[in-house]
C-alpha positions in Angstrom: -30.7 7.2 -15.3 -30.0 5.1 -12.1 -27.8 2.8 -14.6 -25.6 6.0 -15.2 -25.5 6.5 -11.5 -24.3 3.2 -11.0 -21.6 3.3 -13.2 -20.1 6.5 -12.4 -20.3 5.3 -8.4 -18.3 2.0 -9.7 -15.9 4.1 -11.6 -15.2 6.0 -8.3 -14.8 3.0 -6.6 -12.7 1.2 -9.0 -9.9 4.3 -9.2 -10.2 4.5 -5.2 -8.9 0.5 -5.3 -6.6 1.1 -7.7 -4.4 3.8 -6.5 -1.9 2.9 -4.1 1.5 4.4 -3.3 5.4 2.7 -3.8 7.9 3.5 -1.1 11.6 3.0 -1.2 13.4 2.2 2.5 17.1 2.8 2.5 18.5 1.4 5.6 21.8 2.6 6.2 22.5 1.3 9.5 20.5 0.3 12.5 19.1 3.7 13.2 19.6 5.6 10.1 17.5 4.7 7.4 14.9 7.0 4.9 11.5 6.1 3.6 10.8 7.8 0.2 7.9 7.8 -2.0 8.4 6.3 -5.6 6.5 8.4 -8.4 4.9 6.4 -11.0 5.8 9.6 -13.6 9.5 9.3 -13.0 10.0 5.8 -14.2 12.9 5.6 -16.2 12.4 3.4 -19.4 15.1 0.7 -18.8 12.9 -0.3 -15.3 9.8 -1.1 -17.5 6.2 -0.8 -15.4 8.0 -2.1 -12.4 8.6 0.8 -10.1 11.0 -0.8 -7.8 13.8 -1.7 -9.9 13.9 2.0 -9.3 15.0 1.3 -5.4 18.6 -0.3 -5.5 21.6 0.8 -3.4 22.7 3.3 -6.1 19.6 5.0 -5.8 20.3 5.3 -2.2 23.2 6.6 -2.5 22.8 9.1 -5.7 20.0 10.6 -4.0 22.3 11.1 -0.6 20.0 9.3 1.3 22.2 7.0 2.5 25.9 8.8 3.2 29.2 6.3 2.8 32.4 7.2 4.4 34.9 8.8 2.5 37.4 6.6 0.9 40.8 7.8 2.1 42.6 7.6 -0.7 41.4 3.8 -1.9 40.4 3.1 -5.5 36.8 2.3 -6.0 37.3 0.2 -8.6 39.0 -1.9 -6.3 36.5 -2.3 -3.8 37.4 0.8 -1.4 33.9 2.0 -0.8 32.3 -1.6 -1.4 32.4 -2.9 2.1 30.4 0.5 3.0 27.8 -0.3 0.0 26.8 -3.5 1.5 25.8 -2.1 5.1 22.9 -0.5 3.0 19.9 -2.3 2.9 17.0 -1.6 0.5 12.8 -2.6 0.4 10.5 -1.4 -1.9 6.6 -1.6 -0.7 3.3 -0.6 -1.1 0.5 0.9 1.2 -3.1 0.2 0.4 -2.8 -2.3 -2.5 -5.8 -3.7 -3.9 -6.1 -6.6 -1.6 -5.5 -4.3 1.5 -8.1 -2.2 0.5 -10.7 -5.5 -0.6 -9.8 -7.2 3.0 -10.9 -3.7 5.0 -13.7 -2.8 2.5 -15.3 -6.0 2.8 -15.4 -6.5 6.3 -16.9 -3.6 6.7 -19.9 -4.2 4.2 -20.0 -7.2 6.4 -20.5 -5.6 10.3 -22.8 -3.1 8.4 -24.6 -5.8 6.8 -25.4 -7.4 10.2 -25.8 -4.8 12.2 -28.9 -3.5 9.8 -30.0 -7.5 9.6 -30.2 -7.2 13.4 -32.0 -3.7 13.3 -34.8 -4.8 10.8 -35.4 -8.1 12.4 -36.3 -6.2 15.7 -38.6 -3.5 13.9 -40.4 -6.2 12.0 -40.7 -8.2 15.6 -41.8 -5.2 17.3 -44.0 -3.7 14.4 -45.8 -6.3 13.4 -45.8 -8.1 16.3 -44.5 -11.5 15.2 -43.6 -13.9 18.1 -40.0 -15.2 18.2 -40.9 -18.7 18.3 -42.4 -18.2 14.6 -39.2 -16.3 13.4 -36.9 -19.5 14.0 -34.8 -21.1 11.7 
């Protein structure tokens, strides 16, 4: 029974490391940009299991996050709306990956560790009585 226990609190504990969320950042200029959150459910098959080959400029700008000037009149085939295209900038990240979440997780464990190492060395002192010259390393 406490082998069951132990397996299902694992399993919990291995899908808490494992989710983590993909963000796209379109920066259109200095002060404009958008941060938006990449579903893993709406990858498109040509972008495979990588999520952000999803963020690209094109993206940006399908999704009117990032608004270019309107081409008077110029050709886009010729570059007209180009020189707008490149002032966008694009990331693609990730909160709380697996090593994020390994890095906080174990410091924890270790403050908590010490801090009850340090609370039952003083009950065992004062219960028992030991002196503190015995309980040197």
């Amino acid at each position: 029974m406490n082998r069951v226990r132990l397996v299902l609190v694992l399993f919990l504990v291995i899908q808490c490391v494992f989710c983590y969320q993909t963000f796209c950042k379109c920066e259109c200029s200095a002060s404009d940009y958008t941060i938006v959150k990449l579903d893993q459910n709406s990858i498109e098959e040509d972008v495979g299991n990588n999520i952000c080959l999803m963020c690209t400029k094109q993206f940006c700008i399908d999704n009117k996050y990032c608004k270019l000037p309107e081409s008077s009149g110029s050709d886009t085939s010729t570059g007209g709306s180009n020189s707008a295209q490149d002032t966008i900038s694009i990331s693609c990240f990730q909160r709380e990956s697996l090593k994020d979440k390994l890095i906080v997780y174990g410091f924890i464990l270790l403050v908590f560790s010490l801090f009850f190492y340090a609370v039952l060395v003083t009950f065992i002192i004062d219960k028992f009585g030991f002196v503190k010259e015995r309980l040197r390393l």
